[in-house]
C-alpha positions as CSV (number, residue, x, y, z in Angstrom):
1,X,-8.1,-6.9,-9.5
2,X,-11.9,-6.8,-10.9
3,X,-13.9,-3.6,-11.5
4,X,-15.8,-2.0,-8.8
5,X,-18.6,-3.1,-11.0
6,X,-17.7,-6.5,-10.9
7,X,-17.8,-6.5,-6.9
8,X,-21.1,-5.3,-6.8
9,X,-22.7,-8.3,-9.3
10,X,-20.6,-11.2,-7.7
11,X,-22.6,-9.4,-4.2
12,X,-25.9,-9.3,-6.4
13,X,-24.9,-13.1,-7.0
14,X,-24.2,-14.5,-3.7
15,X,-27.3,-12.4,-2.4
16,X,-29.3,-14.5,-4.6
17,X,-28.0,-17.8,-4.1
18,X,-28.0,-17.0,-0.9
19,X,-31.8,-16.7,-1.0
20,X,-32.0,-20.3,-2.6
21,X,-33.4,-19.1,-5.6
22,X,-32.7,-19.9,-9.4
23,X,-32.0,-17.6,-12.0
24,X,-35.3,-17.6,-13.4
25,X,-37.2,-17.6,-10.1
26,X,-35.1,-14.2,-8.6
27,X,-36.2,-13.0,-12.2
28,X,-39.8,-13.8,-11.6
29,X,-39.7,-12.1,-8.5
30,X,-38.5,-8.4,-9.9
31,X,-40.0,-8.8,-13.2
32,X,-37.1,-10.2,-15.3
33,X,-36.6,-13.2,-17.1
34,X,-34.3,-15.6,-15.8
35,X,-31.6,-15.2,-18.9
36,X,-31.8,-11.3,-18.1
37,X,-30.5,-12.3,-14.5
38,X,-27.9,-14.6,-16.0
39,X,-26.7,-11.9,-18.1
40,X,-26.3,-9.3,-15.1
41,X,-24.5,-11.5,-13.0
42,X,-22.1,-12.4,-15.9
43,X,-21.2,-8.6,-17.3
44,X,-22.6,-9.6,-20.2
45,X,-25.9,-6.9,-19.4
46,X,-24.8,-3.8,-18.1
47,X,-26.9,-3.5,-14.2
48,X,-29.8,-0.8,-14.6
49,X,-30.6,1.3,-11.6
50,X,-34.3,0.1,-12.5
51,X,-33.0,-3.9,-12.4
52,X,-31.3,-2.8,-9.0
53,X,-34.2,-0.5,-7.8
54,X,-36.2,-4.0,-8.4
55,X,-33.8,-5.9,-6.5
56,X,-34.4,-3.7,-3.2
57,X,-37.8,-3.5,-3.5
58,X,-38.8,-6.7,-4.1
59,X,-36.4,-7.9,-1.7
60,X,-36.8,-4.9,0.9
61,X,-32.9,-4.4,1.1
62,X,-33.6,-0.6,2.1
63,X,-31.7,0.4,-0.9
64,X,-28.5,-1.6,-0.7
65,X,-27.9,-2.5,-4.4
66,X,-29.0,0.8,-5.7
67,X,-26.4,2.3,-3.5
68,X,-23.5,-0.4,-4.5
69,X,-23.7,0.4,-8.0
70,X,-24.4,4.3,-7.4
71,X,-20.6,4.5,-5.3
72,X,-18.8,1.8,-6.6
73,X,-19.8,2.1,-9.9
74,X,-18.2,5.5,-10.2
75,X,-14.4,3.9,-9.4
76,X,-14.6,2.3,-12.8
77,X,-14.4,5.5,-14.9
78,X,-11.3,6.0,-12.9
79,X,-7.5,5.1,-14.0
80,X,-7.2,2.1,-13.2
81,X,-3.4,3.2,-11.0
82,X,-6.4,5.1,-9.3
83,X,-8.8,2.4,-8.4
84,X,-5.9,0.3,-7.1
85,X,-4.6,2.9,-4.8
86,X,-8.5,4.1,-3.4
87,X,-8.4,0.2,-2.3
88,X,-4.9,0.7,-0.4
89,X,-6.5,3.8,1.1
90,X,-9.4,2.1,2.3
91,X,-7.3,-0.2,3.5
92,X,-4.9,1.6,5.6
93,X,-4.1,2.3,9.3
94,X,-1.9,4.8,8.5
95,X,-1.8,7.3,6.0
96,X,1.4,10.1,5.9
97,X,0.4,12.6,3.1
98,X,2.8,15.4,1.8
99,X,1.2,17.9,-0.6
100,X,2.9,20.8,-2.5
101,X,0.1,21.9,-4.6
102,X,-3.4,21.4,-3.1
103,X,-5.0,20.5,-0.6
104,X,-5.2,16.8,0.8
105,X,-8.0,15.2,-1.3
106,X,-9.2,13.8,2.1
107,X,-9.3,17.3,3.6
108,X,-10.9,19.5,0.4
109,X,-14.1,20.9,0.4
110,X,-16.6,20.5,-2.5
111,X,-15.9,24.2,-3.7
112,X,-12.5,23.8,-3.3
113,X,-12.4,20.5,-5.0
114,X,-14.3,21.6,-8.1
115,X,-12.1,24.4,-8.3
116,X,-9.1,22.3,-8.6
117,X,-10.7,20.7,-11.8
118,X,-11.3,24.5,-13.3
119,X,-9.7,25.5,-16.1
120,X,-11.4,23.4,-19.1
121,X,-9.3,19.8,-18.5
122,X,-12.5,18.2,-17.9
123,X,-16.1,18.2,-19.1
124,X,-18.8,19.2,-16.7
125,X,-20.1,15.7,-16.4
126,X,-16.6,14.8,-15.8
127,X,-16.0,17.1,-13.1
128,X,-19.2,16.5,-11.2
129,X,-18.0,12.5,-11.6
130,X,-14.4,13.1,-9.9
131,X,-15.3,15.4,-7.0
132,X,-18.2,12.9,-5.9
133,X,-15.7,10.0,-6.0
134,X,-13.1,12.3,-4.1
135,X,-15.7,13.7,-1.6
136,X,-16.9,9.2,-1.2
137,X,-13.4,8.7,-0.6
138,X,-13.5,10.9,2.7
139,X,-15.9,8.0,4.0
140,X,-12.9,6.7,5.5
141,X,-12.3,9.3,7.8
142,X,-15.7,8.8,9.9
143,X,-15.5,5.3,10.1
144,X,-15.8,3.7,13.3
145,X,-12.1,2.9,13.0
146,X,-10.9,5.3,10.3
147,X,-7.3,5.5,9.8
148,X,-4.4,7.6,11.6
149,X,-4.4,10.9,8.3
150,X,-1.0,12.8,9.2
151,X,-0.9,15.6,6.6
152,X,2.3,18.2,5.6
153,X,1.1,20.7,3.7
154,X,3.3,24.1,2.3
155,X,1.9,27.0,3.4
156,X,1.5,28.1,0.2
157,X,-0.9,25.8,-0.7
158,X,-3.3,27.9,2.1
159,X,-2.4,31.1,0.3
160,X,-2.5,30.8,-2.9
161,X,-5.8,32.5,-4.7
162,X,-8.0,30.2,-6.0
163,X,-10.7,31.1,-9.0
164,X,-10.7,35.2,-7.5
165,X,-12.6,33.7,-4.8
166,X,-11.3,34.6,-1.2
167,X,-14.9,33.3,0.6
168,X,-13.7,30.0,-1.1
169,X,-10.2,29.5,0.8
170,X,-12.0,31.1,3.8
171,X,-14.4,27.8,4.1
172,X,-11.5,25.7,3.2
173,X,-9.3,26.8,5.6
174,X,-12.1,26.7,8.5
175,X,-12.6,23.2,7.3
176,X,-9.2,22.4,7.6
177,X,-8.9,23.7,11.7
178,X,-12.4,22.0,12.0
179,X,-11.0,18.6,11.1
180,X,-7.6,18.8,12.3
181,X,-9.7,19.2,16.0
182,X,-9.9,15.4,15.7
183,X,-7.4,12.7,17.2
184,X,-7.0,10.6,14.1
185,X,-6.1,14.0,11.7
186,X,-3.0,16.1,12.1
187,X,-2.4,18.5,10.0
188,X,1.3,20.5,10.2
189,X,2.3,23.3,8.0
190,X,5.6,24.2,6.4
191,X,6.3,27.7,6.8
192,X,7.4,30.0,4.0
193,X,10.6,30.6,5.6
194,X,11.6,27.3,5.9
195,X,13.3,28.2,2.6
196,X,14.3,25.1,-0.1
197,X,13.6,21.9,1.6
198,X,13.7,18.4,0.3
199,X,9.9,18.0,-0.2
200,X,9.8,20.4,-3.0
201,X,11.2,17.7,-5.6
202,X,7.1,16.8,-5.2
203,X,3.8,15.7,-3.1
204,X,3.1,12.1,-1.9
205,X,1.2,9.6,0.0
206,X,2.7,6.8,2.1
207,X,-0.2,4.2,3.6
208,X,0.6,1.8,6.1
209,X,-1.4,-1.7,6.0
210,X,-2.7,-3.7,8.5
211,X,0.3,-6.1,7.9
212,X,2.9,-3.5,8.2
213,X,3.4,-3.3,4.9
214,X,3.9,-0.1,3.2
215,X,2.7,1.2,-0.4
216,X,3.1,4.6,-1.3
217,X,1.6,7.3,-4.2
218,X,3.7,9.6,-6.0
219,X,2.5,12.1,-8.9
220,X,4.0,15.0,-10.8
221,X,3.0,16.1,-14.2
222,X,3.2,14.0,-16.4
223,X,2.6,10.7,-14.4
224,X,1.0,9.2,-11.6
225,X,2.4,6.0,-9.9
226,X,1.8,3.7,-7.3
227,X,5.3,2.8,-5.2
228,X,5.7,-0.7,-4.2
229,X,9.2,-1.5,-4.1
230,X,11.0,-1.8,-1.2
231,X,13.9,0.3,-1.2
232,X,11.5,2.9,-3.2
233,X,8.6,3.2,-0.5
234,X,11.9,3.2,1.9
235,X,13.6,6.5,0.2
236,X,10.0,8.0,0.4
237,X,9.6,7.5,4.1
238,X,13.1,9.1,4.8
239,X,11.9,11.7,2.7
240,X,8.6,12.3,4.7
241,X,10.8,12.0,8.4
242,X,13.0,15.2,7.0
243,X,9.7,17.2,5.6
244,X,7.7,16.4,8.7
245,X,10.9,17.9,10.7
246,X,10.3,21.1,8.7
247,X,7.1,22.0,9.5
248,X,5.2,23.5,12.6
249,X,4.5,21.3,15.5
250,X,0.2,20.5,15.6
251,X,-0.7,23.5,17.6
252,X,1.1,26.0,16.1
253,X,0.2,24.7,12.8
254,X,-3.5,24.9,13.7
255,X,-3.0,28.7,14.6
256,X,-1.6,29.2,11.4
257,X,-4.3,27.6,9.4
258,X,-6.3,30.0,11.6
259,X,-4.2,32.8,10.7
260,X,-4.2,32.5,7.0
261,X,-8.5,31.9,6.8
262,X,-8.8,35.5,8.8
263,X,-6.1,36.9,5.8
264,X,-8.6,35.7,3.5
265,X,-11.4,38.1,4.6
């Protein structure tokens, strides 16, 4: 699989050709030479935002390359186990996500997803890098067609303080009943008192493909993984069946969420 960078110059290359233009006459056009052009297209030059601000505006694309290397480019400074499983999650009609510790990535709030980074792991630059690919990554979700997001959450991911900052789990809670309000997200809560239950050995992600495939995503840590095998992706769906029997049915689980913001205040 290429770079995210790599998709957006072999679309700056089939744009031109599809314009029926050389090399040195798309560079003539934005104010390149034609070797500078050869270079982009091969990763051999790095893309500017200037070369692709040229691009548009010579070629009134209302922005498109610009924007391409602004979102995409951003998946390359991720893991690569990363980049591989954003494409599955794109990808997906089904997504069955069980989370222990945090919030569902697709669900989190900007404040709540910065606060997940505090601590000193990461450098500011880094941080402000991760929670805009996170926050792009909940594009799915108001796509036309956006896939079927079935979340299982322990409840003590809801209560548990973040940063000394109550106002801060009050949005994200809100956020959560706001969202779970639509017919492709469920959300459903495992209550304290269900006691030890099987889905404390860790969090996980199963997605579903078009194909009926399944890959899944499974972290703790010291690693993160992406599960492809078989009888693997197999044990992690019987695993998801016995959680999601644990926790609250979709109503009662958006009362709780309810419940637990109006603690917060």
């Amino acid at each position: 699989m290429g770079t995210a960078t790599d998709y957006v110059l072999e679309e700056l290359r089939l744009f031109r050709a599809a314009l029926g233009l050389s090399q040195d006459d798309f560079g003539k056009g934005i104010g390149y030479s034609g070797s500078h052009v050869s270079s982009v297209e091969t990763g051999g030059r790095a893309p500017t935002k200037e070369f692709m601000k040229a691009v548009d505006g010579h070629h009134q694309t209302g922005g498109r390359f610009q924007r391409m290397l602004e979102r995409l480019g951003r998946l390359d400074a991720e893991p690569a186990w990363l980049r591989e499983w954003i494409e599955f999650e794109r990808e997906a009609t089904t997504l069955r996500w069980f989370e222990l510790a945090y919030v569902p990535g697709l669900l989190q709030t900007e404040r709540y997803a910065r606060a997940t980074l505090a601590g000193g792991r990461f450098a500011p630059e880094d941080v402000d890098r991760i929670v805009a690919s996170r926050l792009e990554r909940q594009a799915i979700l108001r796509r036309e067609r956006p896939p079927q997001l079935i979340c299982v959450i322990d409840e003590t991911v809801l209560r548990r303080p973040v940063l000394d900052q109550p106002g801060l789990m009050i949005e994200q809670c809100e956020h959560l009943a706001r969202l779970t309000a639509e017919e492709h997200i469920q959300v459903h809560i495992v209550p304290t008192d269900a006691g030890m239950y099987l889905g404390l050995a860790g969090q996980f992600i199963i997605a579903e493909m078009p194909d009926g495939e399944r890959v899944a995503y499974a972290d703790n840590q010291l690693t993160a993984q992406i599960v492809d095998a078989t009888p693997d992706v197999a044990s992690l769906a019987r695993t998801w069946e016995i959680v999601r029997n644990e926790a609250l049915p979709r109503r009662q689980s958006i009362e709780l969420i309810k419940e637990v913001a109006k603690s917060w205040t």
